[in-house]
C-alpha positions in Angstrom: 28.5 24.1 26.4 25.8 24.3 29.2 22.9 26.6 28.1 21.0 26.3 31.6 20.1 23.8 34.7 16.9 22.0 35.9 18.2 22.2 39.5 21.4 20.8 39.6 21.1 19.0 36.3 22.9 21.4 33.7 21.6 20.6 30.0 24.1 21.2 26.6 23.0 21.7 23.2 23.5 17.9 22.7 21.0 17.2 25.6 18.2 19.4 23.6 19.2 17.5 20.2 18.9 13.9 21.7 15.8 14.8 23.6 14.0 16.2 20.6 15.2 13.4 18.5 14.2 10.9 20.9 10.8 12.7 21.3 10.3 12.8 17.4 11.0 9.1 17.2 8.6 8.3 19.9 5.9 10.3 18.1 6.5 8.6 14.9 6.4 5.2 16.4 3.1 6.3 18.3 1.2 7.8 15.6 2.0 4.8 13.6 0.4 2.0 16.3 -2.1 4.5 16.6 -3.0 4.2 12.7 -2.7 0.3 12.8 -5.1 0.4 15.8 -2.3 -1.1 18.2 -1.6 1.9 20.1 -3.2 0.4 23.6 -0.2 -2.3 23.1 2.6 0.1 22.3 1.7 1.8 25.3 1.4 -1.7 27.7 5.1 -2.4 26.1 6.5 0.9 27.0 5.0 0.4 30.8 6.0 -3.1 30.5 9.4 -1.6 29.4 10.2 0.9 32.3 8.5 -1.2 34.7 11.5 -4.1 33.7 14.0 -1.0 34.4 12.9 0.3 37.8 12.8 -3.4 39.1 16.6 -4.5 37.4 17.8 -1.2 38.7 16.4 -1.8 42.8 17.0 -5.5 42.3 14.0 -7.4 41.8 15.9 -9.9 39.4 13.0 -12.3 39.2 10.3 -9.9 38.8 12.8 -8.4 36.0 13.4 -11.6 34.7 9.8 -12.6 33.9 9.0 -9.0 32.8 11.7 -9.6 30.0 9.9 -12.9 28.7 6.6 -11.4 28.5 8.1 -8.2 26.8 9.7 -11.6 24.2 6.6 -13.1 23.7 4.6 -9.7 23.7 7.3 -8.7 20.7 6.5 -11.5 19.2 3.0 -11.8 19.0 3.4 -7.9 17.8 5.7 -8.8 15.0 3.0 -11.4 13.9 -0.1 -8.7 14.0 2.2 -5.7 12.3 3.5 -8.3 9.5 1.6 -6.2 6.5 1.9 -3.3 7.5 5.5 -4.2 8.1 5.9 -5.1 4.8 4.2 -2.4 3.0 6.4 -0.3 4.7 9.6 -1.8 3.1 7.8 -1.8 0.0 7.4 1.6 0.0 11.0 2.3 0.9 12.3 1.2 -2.5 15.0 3.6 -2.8 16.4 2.5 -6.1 12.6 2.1 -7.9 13.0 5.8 -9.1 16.1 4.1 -11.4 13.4 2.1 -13.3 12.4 5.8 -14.7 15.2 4.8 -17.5 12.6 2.1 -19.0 9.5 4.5 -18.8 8.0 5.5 -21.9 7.7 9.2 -22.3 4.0 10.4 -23.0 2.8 13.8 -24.1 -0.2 15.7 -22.5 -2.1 14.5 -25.1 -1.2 10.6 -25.9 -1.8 10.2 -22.0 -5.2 12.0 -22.4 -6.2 9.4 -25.2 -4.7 6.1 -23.1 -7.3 7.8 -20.3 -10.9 8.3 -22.3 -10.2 4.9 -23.8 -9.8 3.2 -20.2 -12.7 5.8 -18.4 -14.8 4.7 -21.4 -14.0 1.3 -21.1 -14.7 1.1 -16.7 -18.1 2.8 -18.0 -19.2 0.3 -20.3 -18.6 -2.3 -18.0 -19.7 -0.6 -15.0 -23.1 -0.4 -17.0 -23.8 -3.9 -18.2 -22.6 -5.4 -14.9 -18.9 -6.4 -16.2 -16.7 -6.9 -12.9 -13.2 -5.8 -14.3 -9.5 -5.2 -12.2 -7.0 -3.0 -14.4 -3.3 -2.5 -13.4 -1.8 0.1 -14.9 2.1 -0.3 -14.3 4.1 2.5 -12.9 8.5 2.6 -12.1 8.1 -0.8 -10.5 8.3 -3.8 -12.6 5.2 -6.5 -12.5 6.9 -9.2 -14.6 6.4 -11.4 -12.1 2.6 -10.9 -11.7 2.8 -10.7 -15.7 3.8 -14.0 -16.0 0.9 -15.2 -14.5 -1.6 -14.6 -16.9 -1.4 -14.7 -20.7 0.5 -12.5 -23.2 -2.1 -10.7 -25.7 -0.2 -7.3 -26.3 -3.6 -5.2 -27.4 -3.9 -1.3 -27.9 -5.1 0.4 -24.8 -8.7 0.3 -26.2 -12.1 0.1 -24.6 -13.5 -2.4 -26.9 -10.3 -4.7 -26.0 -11.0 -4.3 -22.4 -15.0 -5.1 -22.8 -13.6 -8.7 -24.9 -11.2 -9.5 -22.1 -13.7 -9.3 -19.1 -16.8 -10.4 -20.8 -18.4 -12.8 -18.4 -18.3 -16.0 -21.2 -13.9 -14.7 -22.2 -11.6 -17.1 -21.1 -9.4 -14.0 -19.9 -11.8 -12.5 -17.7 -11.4 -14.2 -14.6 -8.2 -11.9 -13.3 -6.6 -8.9 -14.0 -5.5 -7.3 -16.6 -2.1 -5.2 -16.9 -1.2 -2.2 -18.5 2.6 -1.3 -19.9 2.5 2.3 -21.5 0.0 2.2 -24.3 -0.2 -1.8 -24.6 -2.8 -4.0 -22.7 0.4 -7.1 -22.3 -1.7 -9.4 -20.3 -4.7 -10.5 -19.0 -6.4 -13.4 -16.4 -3.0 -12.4 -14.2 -2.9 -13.6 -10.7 -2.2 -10.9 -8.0 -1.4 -10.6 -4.3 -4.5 -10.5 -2.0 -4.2 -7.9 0.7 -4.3 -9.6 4.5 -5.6 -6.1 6.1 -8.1 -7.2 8.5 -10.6 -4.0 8.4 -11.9 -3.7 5.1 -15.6 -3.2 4.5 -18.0 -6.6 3.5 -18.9 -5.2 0.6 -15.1 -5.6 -1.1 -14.5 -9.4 -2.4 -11.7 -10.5 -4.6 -10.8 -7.8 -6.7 -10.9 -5.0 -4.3 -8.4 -7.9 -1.7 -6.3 -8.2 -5.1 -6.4 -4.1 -6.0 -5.2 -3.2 -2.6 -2.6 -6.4 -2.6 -1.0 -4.9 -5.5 -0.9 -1.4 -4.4 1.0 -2.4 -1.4 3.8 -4.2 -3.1 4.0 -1.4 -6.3 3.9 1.7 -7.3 1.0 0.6 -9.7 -2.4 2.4 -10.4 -4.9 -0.3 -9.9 -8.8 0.4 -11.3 -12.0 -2.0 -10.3 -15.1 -2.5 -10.9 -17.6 -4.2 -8.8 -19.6 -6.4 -11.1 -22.1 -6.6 -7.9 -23.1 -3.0 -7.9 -21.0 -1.3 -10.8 -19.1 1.0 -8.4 -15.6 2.1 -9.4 -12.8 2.3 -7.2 -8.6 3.0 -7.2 -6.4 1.4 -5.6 -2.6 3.3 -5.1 0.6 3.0 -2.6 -1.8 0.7 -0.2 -5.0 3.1 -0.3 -8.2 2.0 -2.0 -11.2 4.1 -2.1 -14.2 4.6 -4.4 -14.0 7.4 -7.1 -16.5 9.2 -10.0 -15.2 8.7 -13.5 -14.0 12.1 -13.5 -11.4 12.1 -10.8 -10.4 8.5 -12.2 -10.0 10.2 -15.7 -7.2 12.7 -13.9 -5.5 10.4 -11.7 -4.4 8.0 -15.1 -3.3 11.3 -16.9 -1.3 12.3 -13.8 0.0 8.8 -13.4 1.0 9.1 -17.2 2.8 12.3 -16.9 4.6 12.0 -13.3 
Protein backbone atom coordinates (compact mmCIF):
# COMPACT_ATOMS: atom_id res chain seq x y z
CA UNK A 1 0.00 0.00 0.00
CA UNK A 2 1.56 3.46 -1.01
CA UNK A 3 1.76 5.74 2.16
CA UNK A 4 3.20 8.78 0.08
CA UNK A 5 5.69 9.88 -3.00
CA UNK A 6 9.19 11.61 -3.18
CA UNK A 7 8.23 13.02 -6.63
CA UNK A 8 7.19 10.43 -8.67
CA UNK A 9 8.73 7.69 -6.64
CA UNK A 10 5.68 6.28 -4.45
CA UNK A 11 7.16 4.48 -1.16
CA UNK A 12 5.06 1.25 0.69
CA UNK A 13 5.33 0.13 4.05
CA UNK A 14 7.88 -2.49 2.72
CA UNK A 15 10.11 0.38 1.20
CA UNK A 16 10.27 2.01 4.99
CA UNK A 17 11.04 -1.62 6.47
CA UNK A 18 13.98 -2.40 4.00
CA UNK A 19 15.33 1.10 4.28
CA UNK A 20 15.48 1.11 8.03
CA UNK A 21 16.74 -2.36 8.06
CA UNK A 22 19.28 -1.67 5.62
CA UNK A 23 20.22 1.61 7.57
CA UNK A 24 20.49 -0.35 10.90
CA UNK A 25 22.83 -2.88 9.28
CA UNK A 26 24.96 -0.28 7.95
CA UNK A 27 25.18 1.37 11.31
CA UNK A 28 26.13 -1.82 12.99
CA UNK A 29 28.79 -2.65 10.52
CA UNK A 30 30.05 1.04 10.93
CA UNK A 31 30.19 1.39 14.48
CA UNK A 32 31.90 -1.88 14.59
CA UNK A 33 35.07 -0.85 12.02
CA UNK A 34 34.83 2.17 13.91
CA UNK A 35 35.67 0.27 17.29
CA UNK A 36 38.42 -1.93 15.57
CA UNK A 37 39.86 1.39 14.22
CA UNK A 38 39.18 0.28 10.51
CA UNK A 39 36.51 2.60 9.82
CA UNK A 40 38.70 4.90 7.12
CA UNK A 41 38.77 1.37 5.12
CA UNK A 42 35.02 0.48 5.44
CA UNK A 43 34.42 3.70 4.14
CA UNK A 44 37.23 3.49 0.98
CA UNK A 45 35.30 -0.06 0.31
CA UNK A 46 31.92 1.36 0.20
CA UNK A 47 33.28 4.33 -2.29
CA UNK A 48 35.22 1.62 -3.90
CA UNK A 49 31.93 -0.25 -3.99
CA UNK A 50 29.49 2.29 -5.64
CA UNK A 51 32.24 3.66 -7.64
CA UNK A 52 32.35 -0.32 -9.31
CA UNK A 53 28.38 0.31 -9.83
CA UNK A 54 28.20 3.66 -11.50
CA UNK A 55 31.03 2.51 -13.99
CA UNK A 56 29.30 -1.34 -14.79
CA UNK A 57 26.10 0.48 -15.08
CA UNK A 58 27.41 3.47 -17.96
CA UNK A 59 29.79 0.84 -19.28
CA UNK A 60 33.24 1.34 -18.21
CA UNK A 61 33.91 -2.59 -18.16
CA UNK A 62 37.56 -2.20 -17.58
CA UNK A 63 37.52 0.40 -15.13
CA UNK A 64 34.77 -2.00 -13.43
CA UNK A 65 36.78 -4.84 -13.96
CA UNK A 66 39.90 -3.66 -12.14
CA UNK A 67 37.68 -1.92 -9.40
CA UNK A 68 36.34 -5.55 -8.61
CA UNK A 69 40.07 -6.93 -8.07
CA UNK A 70 41.09 -4.34 -5.84
CA UNK A 71 37.72 -4.51 -3.91
CA UNK A 72 39.16 -8.82 -3.87
CA UNK A 73 42.32 -8.10 -2.64
CA UNK A 74 41.15 -5.03 -0.45
CA UNK A 75 38.58 -7.94 1.16
CA UNK A 76 41.24 -9.88 1.60
CA UNK A 77 43.75 -8.05 3.17
CA UNK A 78 40.57 -6.91 5.53
CA UNK A 79 39.76 -10.44 6.36
CA UNK A 80 43.47 -10.91 7.48
CA UNK A 81 43.48 -7.54 9.79
CA UNK A 82 39.70 -8.35 11.31
CA UNK A 83 40.79 -12.24 11.98
CA UNK A 84 40.45 -11.74 16.08
CA UNK A 85 38.10 -9.77 16.32
CA UNK A 86 36.42 -12.06 13.88
CA UNK A 87 36.78 -14.69 15.93
CA UNK A 88 35.90 -13.36 19.18
CA UNK A 89 32.88 -12.52 17.66
CA UNK A 90 31.88 -16.24 16.88
CA UNK A 91 33.07 -16.96 20.22
CA UNK A 92 30.76 -14.97 21.77
CA UNK A 93 27.83 -16.21 19.66
CA UNK A 94 27.83 -19.60 21.43
CA UNK A 95 24.27 -20.17 21.32
CA UNK A 96 24.17 -23.55 22.90
CA UNK A 97 26.94 -22.58 25.94
CA UNK A 98 23.93 -21.57 28.17
CA UNK A 99 23.12 -25.72 27.93
CA UNK A 100 26.44 -26.29 29.94
CA UNK A 101 24.33 -24.56 32.94
CA UNK A 102 23.19 -28.52 33.49
CA UNK A 103 26.90 -29.24 34.82
CA UNK A 104 27.21 -25.99 36.95
CA UNK A 105 27.39 -26.34 40.55
CA UNK A 106 24.85 -24.50 42.46
CA UNK A 107 26.33 -22.07 45.17
CA UNK A 108 24.63 -20.23 47.97
CA UNK A 109 25.16 -16.46 48.68
CA UNK A 110 27.35 -17.52 51.25
CA UNK A 111 29.68 -20.55 49.93
CA UNK A 112 30.37 -18.04 46.90
CA UNK A 113 31.16 -15.35 49.50
CA UNK A 114 33.80 -17.73 51.12
CA UNK A 115 35.39 -19.16 47.46
CA UNK A 116 35.78 -15.06 47.02
CA UNK A 117 37.79 -13.80 50.54
CA UNK A 118 39.88 -16.92 50.07
CA UNK A 119 40.86 -15.85 46.29
CA UNK A 120 40.80 -11.71 47.23
CA UNK A 121 43.10 -12.81 50.15
CA UNK A 122 45.10 -14.90 48.22
CA UNK A 123 45.66 -11.95 44.91
CA UNK A 124 46.64 -9.74 48.16
CA UNK A 125 49.27 -11.83 49.51
CA UNK A 126 50.82 -12.16 46.32
CA UNK A 127 50.29 -8.76 45.11
CA UNK A 128 52.36 -7.92 48.29
CA UNK A 129 55.43 -10.00 48.25
CA UNK A 130 55.79 -9.56 44.43
CA UNK A 131 54.12 -13.10 43.36
CA UNK A 132 53.02 -12.71 39.60
CA UNK A 133 49.90 -15.07 39.62
CA UNK A 134 47.05 -15.75 36.48
CA UNK A 135 43.75 -17.37 37.99
CA UNK A 136 40.92 -18.70 35.68
CA UNK A 137 37.91 -19.20 37.24
CA UNK A 138 35.65 -21.37 34.84
CA UNK A 139 32.23 -20.18 33.91
CA UNK A 140 29.28 -22.34 31.40
CA UNK A 141 32.07 -22.98 28.89
CA UNK A 142 34.23 -25.94 29.24
CA UNK A 143 38.28 -25.42 29.52
CA UNK A 144 39.16 -29.13 29.42
CA UNK A 145 41.18 -28.46 26.76
CA UNK A 146 43.27 -25.70 28.37
CA UNK A 147 43.02 -28.09 31.53
CA UNK A 148 44.85 -30.70 30.04
CA UNK A 149 47.67 -28.68 29.68
CA UNK A 150 48.83 -28.30 32.97
CA UNK A 151 48.78 -30.71 35.88
CA UNK A 152 45.86 -32.18 37.87
CA UNK A 153 46.26 -31.14 41.75
CA UNK A 154 42.47 -30.89 42.69
CA UNK A 155 43.12 -28.41 45.97
CA UNK A 156 40.39 -26.37 48.03
CA UNK A 157 39.88 -22.94 46.74
CA UNK A 158 42.34 -21.62 49.47
CA UNK A 159 44.71 -18.73 49.68
CA UNK A 160 47.50 -20.64 51.14
CA UNK A 161 47.14 -23.21 48.12
CA UNK A 162 47.30 -20.40 45.66
CA UNK A 163 50.57 -18.69 47.52
CA UNK A 164 52.33 -22.70 47.12
CA UNK A 165 51.34 -22.88 43.45
CA UNK A 166 52.91 -19.48 42.29
CA UNK A 167 55.70 -19.16 44.57
CA UNK A 168 58.61 -18.07 42.42
CA UNK A 169 60.94 -21.50 43.33
CA UNK A 170 57.07 -24.04 42.68
CA UNK A 171 57.35 -26.10 39.80
CA UNK A 172 53.50 -25.07 39.12
CA UNK A 173 54.01 -21.45 38.99
CA UNK A 174 55.05 -20.75 35.65
CA UNK A 175 51.19 -20.66 34.14
CA UNK A 176 47.82 -20.49 35.13
CA UNK A 177 45.96 -21.89 37.32
CA UNK A 178 42.14 -22.98 36.95
CA UNK A 179 39.29 -22.90 38.90
CA UNK A 180 36.13 -25.54 38.68
CA UNK A 181 33.46 -24.49 41.45
CA UNK A 182 35.17 -24.73 44.80
CA UNK A 183 38.30 -26.94 43.47
CA UNK A 184 41.68 -25.38 42.32
CA UNK A 185 41.87 -28.71 39.32
CA UNK A 186 44.99 -27.53 37.77
CA UNK A 187 47.86 -25.46 37.60
CA UNK A 188 51.13 -24.47 35.18
CA UNK A 189 48.18 -24.62 32.26
CA UNK A 190 48.95 -23.24 28.93
CA UNK A 191 46.54 -20.58 27.52
CA UNK A 192 45.70 -18.70 24.40
CA UNK A 193 47.71 -15.36 23.97
CA UNK A 194 45.58 -12.57 22.69
CA UNK A 195 46.92 -11.15 19.02
CA UNK A 196 45.20 -7.56 19.68
CA UNK A 197 47.55 -5.22 18.46
CA UNK A 198 46.79 -2.09 20.94
CA UNK A 199 47.45 -3.13 24.27
CA UNK A 200 49.53 -0.98 26.64
CA UNK A 201 53.65 -1.95 27.16
CA UNK A 202 53.21 -2.41 30.48
CA UNK A 203 51.03 -5.94 29.90
CA UNK A 204 53.46 -9.06 29.26
CA UNK A 205 52.45 -12.57 29.29
CA UNK A 206 49.79 -12.98 31.63
CA UNK A 207 47.79 -10.06 30.78
CA UNK A 208 48.29 -11.52 26.54
CA UNK A 209 47.17 -14.98 28.16
CA UNK A 210 44.16 -13.31 30.50
CA UNK A 211 42.66 -11.47 27.61
CA UNK A 212 43.37 -14.79 25.19
CA UNK A 213 41.13 -16.68 27.42
CA UNK A 214 38.47 -14.23 27.81
CA UNK A 215 38.02 -14.09 24.24
CA UNK A 216 37.49 -17.73 23.57
CA UNK A 217 35.24 -18.31 27.17
CA UNK A 218 32.99 -17.16 29.26
CA UNK A 219 35.72 -17.44 32.01
CA UNK A 220 36.59 -14.90 34.75
CA UNK A 221 40.26 -14.48 34.46
CA UNK A 222 42.35 -12.59 37.63
CA UNK A 223 46.28 -11.39 37.32
CA UNK A 224 48.64 -10.11 39.01
CA UNK A 225 51.60 -8.27 37.84
CA UNK A 226 54.59 -9.62 39.67
CA UNK A 227 56.42 -6.32 38.17
CA UNK A 228 54.26 -3.76 39.98
CA UNK A 229 51.68 -5.88 42.06
CA UNK A 230 48.71 -4.43 40.20
CA UNK A 231 45.54 -6.45 39.87
CA UNK A 232 43.54 -6.73 36.90
CA UNK A 233 40.25 -8.98 35.28
CA UNK A 234 39.96 -10.13 32.33
CA UNK A 235 36.07 -11.12 31.07
CA UNK A 236 34.17 -11.72 27.44
CA UNK A 237 37.47 -10.08 25.73
CA UNK A 238 37.77 -6.91 28.20
CA UNK A 239 40.75 -6.62 30.49
CA UNK A 240 41.11 -3.76 32.81
CA UNK A 241 42.78 -3.00 36.16
CA UNK A 242 40.54 -3.26 39.34
CA UNK A 243 40.82 -2.58 43.48
CA UNK A 244 40.33 -5.73 45.53
CA UNK A 245 37.01 -4.64 46.39
CA UNK A 246 35.31 -4.62 43.05
CA UNK A 247 37.33 -7.90 42.24
CA UNK A 248 35.77 -9.37 45.50
CA UNK A 249 32.02 -8.64 43.89
CA UNK A 250 32.63 -9.57 40.43
CA UNK A 251 33.69 -13.57 41.69
CA UNK A 252 30.49 -13.57 43.97
CA UNK A 253 28.43 -12.33 40.92
CA UNK A 254 30.22 -14.73 38.61
CA UNK A 255 29.40 -17.45 41.33
CA UNK A 256 25.71 -16.65 41.54
CA UNK A 257 24.79 -15.81 37.77
Amino acid sequence: MELFRIGLIPITWQDLIDISLLTITLFFILRWFYRSNLLSVALLMLFLILLQKVAGFIGLSATSFVLGNILFWLGIFLAVLLAPELRRWVYGLRPLGGLRLLRKDVFTEEKAENIAEEIVEALQLLSKNGLGALIVIEGQDDLSAFIQTGDSIQMPVEARMFLTIFEKKSPLHDGACIIRGDKIIAARCTLPLSDRLNLPQTYGQRHRAALGISEQSDALTLVVSEETGMLSIAYRGELKKAPIIEIRKRIVQFYLS
